[in-house]
C-alpha positions in Angstrom: 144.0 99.7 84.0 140.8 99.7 85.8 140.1 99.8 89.6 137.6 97.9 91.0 135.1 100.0 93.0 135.4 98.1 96.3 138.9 96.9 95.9 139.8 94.1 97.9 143.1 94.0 100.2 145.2 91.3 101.3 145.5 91.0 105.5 148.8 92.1 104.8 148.1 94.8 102.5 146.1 96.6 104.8 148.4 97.9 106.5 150.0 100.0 103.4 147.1 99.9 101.3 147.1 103.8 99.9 150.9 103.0 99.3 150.2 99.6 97.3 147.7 101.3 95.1 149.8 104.3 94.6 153.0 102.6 93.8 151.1 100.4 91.4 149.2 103.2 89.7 152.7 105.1 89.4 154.6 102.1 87.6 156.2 101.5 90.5 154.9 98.1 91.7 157.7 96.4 93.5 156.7 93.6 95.5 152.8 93.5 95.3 150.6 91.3 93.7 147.3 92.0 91.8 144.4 90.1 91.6 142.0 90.3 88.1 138.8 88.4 87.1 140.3 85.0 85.0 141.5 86.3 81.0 140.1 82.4 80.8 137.4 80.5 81.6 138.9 77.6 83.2 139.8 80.3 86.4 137.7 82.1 88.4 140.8 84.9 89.2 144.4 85.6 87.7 147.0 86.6 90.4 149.7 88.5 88.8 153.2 90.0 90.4 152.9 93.9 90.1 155.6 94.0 88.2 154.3 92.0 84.8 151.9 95.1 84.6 154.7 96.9 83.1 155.3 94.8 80.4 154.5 95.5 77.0 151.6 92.9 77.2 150.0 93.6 80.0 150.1 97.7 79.6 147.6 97.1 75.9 145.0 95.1 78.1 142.0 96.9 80.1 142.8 94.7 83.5 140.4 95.6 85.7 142.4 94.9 89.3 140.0 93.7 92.0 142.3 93.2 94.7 146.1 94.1 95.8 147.5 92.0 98.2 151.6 92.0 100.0 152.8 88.9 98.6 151.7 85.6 97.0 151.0 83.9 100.1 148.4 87.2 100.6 147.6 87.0 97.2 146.3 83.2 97.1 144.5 84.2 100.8 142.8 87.2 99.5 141.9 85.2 96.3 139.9 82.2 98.7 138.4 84.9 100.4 137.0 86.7 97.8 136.1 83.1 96.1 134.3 82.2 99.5 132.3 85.5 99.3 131.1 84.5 96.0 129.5 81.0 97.0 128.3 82.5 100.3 126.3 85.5 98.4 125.5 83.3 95.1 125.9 79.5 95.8 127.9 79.5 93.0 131.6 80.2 91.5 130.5 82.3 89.1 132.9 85.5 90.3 132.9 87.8 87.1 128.9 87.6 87.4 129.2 88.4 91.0 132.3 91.4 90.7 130.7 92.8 87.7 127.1 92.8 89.4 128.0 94.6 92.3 129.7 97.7 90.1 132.9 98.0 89.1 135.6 100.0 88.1 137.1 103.6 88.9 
């Protein structure tokens, strides 16, 4: 698991942000939500409960994790947010160009 460089945090993250990224880090994820570039190209991101990271699966992959966000009503706000971002500084939806442009991970 991979950390993007200028993680992105849900309004109602903020608040316990080191916590979030701890308890996530830790295996201890409860209610949080994660946000990674799309595993397809049909998406532009993936928002995953906290918890899947601890399955079998998901432990194997190299997710990178560019945002953390309280619950899945944060999660699907951070996600336009970051989506909005994209077209505002590309014109375009393109958001693994733009996240992995800018620098990523730890």
């Amino acid at each position: 698991m991979r950390w993007y460089e200028k993680l992105y945090v849900g309004e109602q993250a903020k608040k316990h942000r080191y916590e979030t990224i701890q308890a996530v880090r830790n295996g201890r994820p409860m209610g949080f939500y994660v946000l990674t570039p799309a595993a397809g190209d049909r998406n532009l991101l993936d928002i995953y409960p906290a918890l899947t990271l601890k399955l079998p699966y998901y432990e194997k992959q190299d997710l990178l994790i560019v945002g953390i966000a309280a619950d899945f009503e944060d999660a699907s706000m951070l996600a336009g947010r970051i989506i909005c971002e994209v077209y505002k500084k590309t014109g375009g939806y393109d958001v693994n160009s733009f996240l992995f442009g800018k620098g990523c991970c730890e």
